[in-house]
C-alpha positions in Angstrom: -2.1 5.0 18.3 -4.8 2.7 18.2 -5.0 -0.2 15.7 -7.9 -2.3 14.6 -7.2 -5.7 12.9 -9.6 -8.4 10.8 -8.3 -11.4 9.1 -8.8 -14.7 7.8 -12.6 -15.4 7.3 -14.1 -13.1 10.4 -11.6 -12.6 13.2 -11.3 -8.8 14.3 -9.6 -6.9 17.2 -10.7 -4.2 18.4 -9.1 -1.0 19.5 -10.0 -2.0 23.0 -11.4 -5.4 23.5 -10.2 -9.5 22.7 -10.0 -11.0 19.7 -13.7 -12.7 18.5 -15.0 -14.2 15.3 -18.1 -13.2 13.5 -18.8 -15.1 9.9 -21.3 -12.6 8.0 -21.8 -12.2 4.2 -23.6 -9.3 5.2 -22.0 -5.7 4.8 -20.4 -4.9 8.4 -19.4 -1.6 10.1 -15.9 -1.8 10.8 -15.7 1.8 12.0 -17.8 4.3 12.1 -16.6 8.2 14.3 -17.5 11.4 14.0 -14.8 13.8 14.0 -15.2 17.7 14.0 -18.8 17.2 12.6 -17.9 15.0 9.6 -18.4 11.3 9.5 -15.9 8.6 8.8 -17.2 5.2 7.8 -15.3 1.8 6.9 -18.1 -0.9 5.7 -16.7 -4.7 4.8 -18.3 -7.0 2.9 -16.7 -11.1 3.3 -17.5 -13.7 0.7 -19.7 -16.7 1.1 -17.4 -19.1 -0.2 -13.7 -18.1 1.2 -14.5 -15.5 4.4 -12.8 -13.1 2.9 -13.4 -9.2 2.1 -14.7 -9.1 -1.1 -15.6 -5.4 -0.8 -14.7 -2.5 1.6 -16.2 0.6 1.4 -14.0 3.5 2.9 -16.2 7.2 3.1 -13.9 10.0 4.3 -15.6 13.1 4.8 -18.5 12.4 1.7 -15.3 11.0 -0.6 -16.1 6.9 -1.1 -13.6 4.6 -1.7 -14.0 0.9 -3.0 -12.1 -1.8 -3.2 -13.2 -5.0 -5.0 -12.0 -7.8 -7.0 -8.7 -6.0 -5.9 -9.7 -2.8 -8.1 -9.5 0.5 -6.6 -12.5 3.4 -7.3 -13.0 6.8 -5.8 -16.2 8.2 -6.5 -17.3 5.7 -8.8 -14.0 5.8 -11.3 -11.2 3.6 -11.4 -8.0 5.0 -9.9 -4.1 3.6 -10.5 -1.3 3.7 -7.8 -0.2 6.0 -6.1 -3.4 8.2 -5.9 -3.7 11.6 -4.5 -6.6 13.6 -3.5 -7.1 16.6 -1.5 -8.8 14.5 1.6 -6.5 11.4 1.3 -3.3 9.2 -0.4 -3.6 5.7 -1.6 -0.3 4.0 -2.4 1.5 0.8 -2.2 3.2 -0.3 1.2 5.3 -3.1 0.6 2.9 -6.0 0.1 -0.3 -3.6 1.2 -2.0 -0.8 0.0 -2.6 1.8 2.4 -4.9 4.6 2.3 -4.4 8.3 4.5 -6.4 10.0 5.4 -4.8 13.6 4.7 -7.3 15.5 7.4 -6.9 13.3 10.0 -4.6 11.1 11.6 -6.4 7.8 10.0 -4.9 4.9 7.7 -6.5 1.7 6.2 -4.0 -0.8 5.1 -5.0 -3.9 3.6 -3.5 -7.4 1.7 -5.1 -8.6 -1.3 -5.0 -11.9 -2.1 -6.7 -13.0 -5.8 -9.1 -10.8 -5.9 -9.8 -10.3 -2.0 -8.6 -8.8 1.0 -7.3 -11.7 3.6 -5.7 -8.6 5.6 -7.1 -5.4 6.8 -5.9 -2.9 9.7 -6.8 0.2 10.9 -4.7 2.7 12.6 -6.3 5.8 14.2 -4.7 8.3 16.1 -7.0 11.1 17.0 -8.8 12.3 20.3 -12.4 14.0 20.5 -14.3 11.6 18.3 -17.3 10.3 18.3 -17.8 6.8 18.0 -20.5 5.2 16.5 -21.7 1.3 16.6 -18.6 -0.6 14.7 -16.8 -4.2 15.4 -13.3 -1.8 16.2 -15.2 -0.1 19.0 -16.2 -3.2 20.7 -15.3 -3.7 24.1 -13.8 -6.7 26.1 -17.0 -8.8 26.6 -19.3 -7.0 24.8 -18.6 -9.5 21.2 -22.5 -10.1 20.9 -23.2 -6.1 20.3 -23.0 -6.7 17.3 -26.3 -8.3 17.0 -27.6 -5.4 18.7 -27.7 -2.3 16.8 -26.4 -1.4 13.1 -23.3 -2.8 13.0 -24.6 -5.6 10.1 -27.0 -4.5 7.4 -29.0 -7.0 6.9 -29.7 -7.2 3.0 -31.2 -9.9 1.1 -28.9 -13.2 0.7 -26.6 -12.3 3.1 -25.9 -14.6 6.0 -24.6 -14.5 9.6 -23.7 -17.8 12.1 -22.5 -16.4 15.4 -19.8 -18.6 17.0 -19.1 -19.5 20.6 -15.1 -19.6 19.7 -13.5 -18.5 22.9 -11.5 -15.7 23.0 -8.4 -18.0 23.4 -9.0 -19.6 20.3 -8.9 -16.2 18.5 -5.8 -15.0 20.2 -3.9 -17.9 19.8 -4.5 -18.1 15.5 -4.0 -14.2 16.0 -0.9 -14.7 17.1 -0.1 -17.9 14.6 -1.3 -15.1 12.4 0.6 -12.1 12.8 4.2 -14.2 13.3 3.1 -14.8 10.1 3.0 -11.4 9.0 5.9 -10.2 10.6 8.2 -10.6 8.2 6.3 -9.5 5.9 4.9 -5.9 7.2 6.5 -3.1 5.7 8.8 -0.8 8.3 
């Protein structure tokens, strides 16, 4: 299984790959795969005045999900707990909400705090995909990618500031982070 973690105000893990920060208002590819020729696609959005996700867009095979101001829609209409469609299951997990996929081996849990996400994983267990430019499929020492390809649409307003934060610094408040959360997380 292969998990993919962001937190705080901009720190994500990869699947493969340290820890890095990236501070962006602007919406950001969090993962993006092929997978028997239909696309999977996780878009996050932070806000300018905490860090936090204020939006994340989750398209499973053409079906969007959105989450923001800690409201729930699939295909544009507002949906109560638990949820169940024919291409996924959205239901509480302890403190979380998680979303799975029901086609795939694919979930999407996340922490809302107010009305925004301080906590969001992904956990992907499938072979033969293919993967598109996203922050998850980053690889050890490749952190300024990002700035490379599609991974942040730029849209008007939004800002990014890169940051030379060493990868120590990220793994050590990832760490202070997920003690944290242990207690927390759901078996």
């Amino acid at each position: 299984m292969q998990v993919c973690h962001t937190f705080g105000s901009g720190v994500v893990e990869p699947f493969r790959g340290i820890p890095f920060h990236l501070s962006t208002t602007c919406p950001t590819t969090l993962l993006h795969f092929i997978h028997e020729d239909v696309e999977y696609e996780i878009i996050i959005t932070r806000s300018a005045e905490t860090g936090l996700i204020k939006k994340v867009e989750i398209t499973l095979n053409k079906i969007r999900t959105v989450v923001t101001n800690g409201m729930i829609t699939v295909e544009d209409k507002s949906v109560s707990l638990p949820y169940d469609h024919m291409y996924k299951h959205i239901f509480p997990y302890g403190i979380y909400t998680k979303l799975k996929s029901k086609i795939l081996d694919l979930s999407v849990i996340w922490h809302v705090v107010g009305s925004e996400i301080d906590y969001l994983w992904v956990e992907l267990d499938e072979n033969n995909i293919e993967e598109k430019d996203a922050l998850c499929w980053l690889e050890i020492g490749a952190t300024k990618a990002y700035e490379d390809n599609n991974i942040i649409h730029h849209v008007d307003g939004c800002l990014t500031r890169t940051s030379k934060t060493s990868g120590k610094v990220c793994c050590a408040n990832y760490i202070l982070y997920m003690v944290h959360l242990a207690d927390e997380k759901p078996v």
